[in-house]
N, C-alpha and C positions, 0 to 999 in steps of 0.2 A: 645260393651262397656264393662268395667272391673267397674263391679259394687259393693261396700262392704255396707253390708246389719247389722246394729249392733242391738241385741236382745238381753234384758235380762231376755224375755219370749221364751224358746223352748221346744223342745218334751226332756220329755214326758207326758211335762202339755197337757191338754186342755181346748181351749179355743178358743175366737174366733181371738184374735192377732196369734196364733201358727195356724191355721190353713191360716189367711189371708197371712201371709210370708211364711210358704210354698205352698203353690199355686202360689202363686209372683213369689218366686223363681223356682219353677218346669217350670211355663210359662216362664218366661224370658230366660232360658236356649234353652228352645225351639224353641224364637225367634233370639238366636244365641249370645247372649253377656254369661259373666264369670262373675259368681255370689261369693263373699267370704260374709259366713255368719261367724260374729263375736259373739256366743253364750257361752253360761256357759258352754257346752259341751266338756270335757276336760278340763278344769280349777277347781280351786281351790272356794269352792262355802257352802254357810250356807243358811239355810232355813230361808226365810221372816217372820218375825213375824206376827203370823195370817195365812199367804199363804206360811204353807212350804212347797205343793209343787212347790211351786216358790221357786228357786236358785239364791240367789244373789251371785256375785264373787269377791273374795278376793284379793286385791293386783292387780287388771287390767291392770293398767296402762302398764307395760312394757310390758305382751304379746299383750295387742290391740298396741300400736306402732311397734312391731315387726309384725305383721300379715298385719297391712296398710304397712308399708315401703316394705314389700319385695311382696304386692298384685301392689304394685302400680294402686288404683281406679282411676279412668274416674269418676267417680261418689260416692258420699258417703253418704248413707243413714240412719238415726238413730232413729230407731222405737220407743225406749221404753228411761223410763226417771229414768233408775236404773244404774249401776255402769258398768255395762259395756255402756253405755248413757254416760254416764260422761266421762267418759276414752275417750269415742270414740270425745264427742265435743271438749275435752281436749286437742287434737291431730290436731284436724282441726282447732283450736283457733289458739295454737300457729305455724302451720306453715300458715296461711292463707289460707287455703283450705276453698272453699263455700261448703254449707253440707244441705239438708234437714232434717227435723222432719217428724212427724208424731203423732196423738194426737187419740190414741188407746181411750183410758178409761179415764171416769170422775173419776181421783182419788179426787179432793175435796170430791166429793157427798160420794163414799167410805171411803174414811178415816173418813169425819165426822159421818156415819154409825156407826163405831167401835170405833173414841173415841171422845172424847168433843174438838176436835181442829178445830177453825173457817174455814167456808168455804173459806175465805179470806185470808186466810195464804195459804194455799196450791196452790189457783192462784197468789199469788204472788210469788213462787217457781217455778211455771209450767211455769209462764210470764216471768221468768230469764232463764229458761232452753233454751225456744223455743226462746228469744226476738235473737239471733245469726245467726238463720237459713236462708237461701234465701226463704223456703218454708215449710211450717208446712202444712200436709195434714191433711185432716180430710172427716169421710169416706158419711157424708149427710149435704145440704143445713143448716138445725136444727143445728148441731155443730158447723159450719162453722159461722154461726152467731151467739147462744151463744157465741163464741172466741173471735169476732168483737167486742161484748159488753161489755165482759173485760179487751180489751185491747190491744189484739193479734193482730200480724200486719202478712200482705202476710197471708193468711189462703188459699188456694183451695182443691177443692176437687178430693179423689182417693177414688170411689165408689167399691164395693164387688161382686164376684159372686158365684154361685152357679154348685156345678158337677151335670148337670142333667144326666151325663147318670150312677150317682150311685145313685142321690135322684131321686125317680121315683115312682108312684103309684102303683103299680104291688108287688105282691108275698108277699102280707102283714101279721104279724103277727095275728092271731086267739086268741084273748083275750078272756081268760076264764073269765069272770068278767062282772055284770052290766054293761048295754049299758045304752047311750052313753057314748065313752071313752072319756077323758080330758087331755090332756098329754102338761106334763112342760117335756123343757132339756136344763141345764143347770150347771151351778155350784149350789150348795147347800148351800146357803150362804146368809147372813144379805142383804146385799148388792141387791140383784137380788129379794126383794120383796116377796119371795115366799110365804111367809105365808099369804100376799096377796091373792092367789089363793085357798091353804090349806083351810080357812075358809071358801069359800063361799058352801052355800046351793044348791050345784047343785044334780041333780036325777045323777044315773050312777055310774062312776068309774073315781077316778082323779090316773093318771102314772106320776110316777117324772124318769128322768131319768136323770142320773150324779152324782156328790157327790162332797162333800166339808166340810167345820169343821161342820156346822149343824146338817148335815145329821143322827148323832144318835140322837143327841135330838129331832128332828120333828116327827123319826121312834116309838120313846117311845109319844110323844104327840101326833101322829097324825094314829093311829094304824092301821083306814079304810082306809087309803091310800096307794098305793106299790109301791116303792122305790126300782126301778132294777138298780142302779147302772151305770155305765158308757157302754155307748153302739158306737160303733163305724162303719162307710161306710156304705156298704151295711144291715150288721145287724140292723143299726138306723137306716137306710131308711124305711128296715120293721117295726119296729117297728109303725115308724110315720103312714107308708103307713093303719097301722092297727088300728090308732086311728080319731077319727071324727073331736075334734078337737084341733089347738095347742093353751095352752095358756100363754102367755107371760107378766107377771106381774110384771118385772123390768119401774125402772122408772129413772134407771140412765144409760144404754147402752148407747154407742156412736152410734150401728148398730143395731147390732143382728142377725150375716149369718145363726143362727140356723132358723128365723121365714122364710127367702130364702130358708132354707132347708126341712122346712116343706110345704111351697107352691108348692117347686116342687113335695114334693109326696103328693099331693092334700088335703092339709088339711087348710081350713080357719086358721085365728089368730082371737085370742081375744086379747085384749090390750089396757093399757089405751094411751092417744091420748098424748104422750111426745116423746122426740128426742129418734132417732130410730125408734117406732113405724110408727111417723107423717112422713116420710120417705120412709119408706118399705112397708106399708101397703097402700093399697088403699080401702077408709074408704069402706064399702059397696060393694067391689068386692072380692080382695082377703082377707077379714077378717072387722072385727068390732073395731073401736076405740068408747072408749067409759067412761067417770069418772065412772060409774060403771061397775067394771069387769064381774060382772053377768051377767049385764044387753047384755054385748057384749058378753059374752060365750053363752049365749042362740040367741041371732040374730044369731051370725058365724053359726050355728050348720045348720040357713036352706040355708045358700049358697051354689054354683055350686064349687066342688074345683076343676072342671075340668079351670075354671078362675084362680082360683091361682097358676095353672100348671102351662098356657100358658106364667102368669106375669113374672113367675120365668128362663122360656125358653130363654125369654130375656137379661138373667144375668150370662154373664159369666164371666169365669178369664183372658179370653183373653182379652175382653175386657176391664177389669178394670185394667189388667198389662199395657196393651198399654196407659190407663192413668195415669199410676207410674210412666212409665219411659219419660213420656213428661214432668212430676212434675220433675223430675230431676235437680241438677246444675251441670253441666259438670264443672271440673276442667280449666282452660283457658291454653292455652297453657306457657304460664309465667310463670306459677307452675309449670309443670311438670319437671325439674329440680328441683326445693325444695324438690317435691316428692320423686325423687332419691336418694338424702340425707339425709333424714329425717329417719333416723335411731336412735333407744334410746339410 
């Protein structure tokens, strides 16, 4: 199949949407279809307010029509709900093309984070965006039903994997530093709860690793703690592989492929028990849920994370591509002349 994939999350952010669509896309190629990913990459692009390194793009519309008409997709996919999102539903509106979603990130719970606008207004924007699609994915049971409750119609789900043969317990970093180690990775940011974590009264060493607009502020607040910055493959593996254990104090994730990535290099989670978490984690083997974060950083710490390996073994991209493109809406043959001419 000729699949076009529209993002207006790509590299050389990170994150866990830029890492889930490329893995999609690198698996699907491998399974033999033609992948057109439609990102900010080459276009014309201003930094999000709050998230500049998020690129939003200027003026869409005519090169996303130009890129569909002359890909001619089998299938049309639209990850993200920014301007090239809109271009791209814009396109499959007016020629009647069926199109999936996909419903990344709780941006109500975000946006109300940073400013004073009702969680109510942002689902009602999110519920106009997606109400067009044949199929809004979403990546755990937890999502899929908060959606149902607001409203969302056709919801299923396209679960996440994990590269166990980069995250792996082996060849771990040597932390010069109070043991037990604690380690967050993630974005640096209001949003992801961290200071959640920051405060608690634990013996040892807490590691943040990543960065985001926060991240100087916390560094001048939070002095006993070390903040190494963005760590990437193999290098995070070790790092994780080198810490006791992960802790994960977001309470707005949709997922979380980081706390997959820390199970596969053996490290329990700590986390409070909300979507994502109640998902990935299974309470008491590979990690602790728990309304108190302490209370679950100190449980995780006596777990086997040779468990959390094993959980993680069973999570791959193969697998969870081969459920993206069942999620699919193939174009019906009836379109596929529209398609031909559907030029801007």
């Amino acid at each position: 199949m000729r699949i076009a994939i529209a993002t207006d999350a790509w590299e050389p952010q990170v994150n866990g949407v830029v890492t889930t669509l490329g893995q999609t896309r690198d698996e699907l190629e491998r399974q033999g279809h033609e992948v057109l990913m439609i990102t900010p990459e080459g276009r014309r692009t201003i930094p999000c307010p709050t998230y500049p390194e998020i690129r939003l793009t200027l003026f869409a519309s005519r090169g996303v029509e130009r890129d569909l008409a002359e890909f001619q997709p089998d299938c049309v996919h639209i990850a993200t709900e920014g301007t090239l999102g809109l271009a791209t539903r814009r396109w499959c509106k007016r020629f009647r093309m069926p199109f999936t979603t996909a419903y990344h990130t709780q941006f109500p719970e975000y946006v109300r984070a940073r400013f004073p606008i009702p969680v109510s207004w942002t689902v009602a924007a999110l519920k106009w965006f997606h109400k067009p699609a044949v199929r809004t994915m979403v990546p755990t049971e937890g999502i899929r039903q908060l959606l149902i409750d607001r409203g969302f119609e056709d919801v299923v789900i396209w679960s996440r994997g994990v590269e166990t043969d980069v995250f792996k317990p082996v060849d771990p970093v040597d932390y010069d530093v109070e043991r037990p180690v604690w380690v967050y990775v993630g974005r640096v940011a209001v949003e992801k709860n961290i200071e959640a974590f920051l405060d608690l009264e634990l013996t040892g060493s807490k590691v943040i690793i990543g960065d985001g607009p926060d991240r100087e502020r916390l560094v001048r607040e939070y002095p006993d703690c070390h903040f190494l910055g963005y760590k990437f493959g193999r290098e995070l593996a070790r790092h994780l592989a080198g810490a006791d254990v992960f802790v994960f104090p977001s309470k707005t994730d949709t997922f979380g492929i980081v706390m997959l990535e820390a199970m596969a290099c053996g490290l329990p989670v700590a986390a409070y028990p909300v979507t994502g978490p109640i998902d990935v984690v299974r309470d008491g083997e590979t990690g602790i849920l728990h309304d108190d974060l302490k209370t679950a950083c100190i449980k995780a710490l006596a777990l086997d994370g040779s468990v959390a390996r094993r959980f993680a073994e069973g999570r791959n991209w193969q697998r969870s591509t081969e459920q993206f493109a069942t999620n699919l809406a193939p174009v019906p043959d009836n379109r596929r002349e529209t398609i031909k001419t559907a030029t801007p």
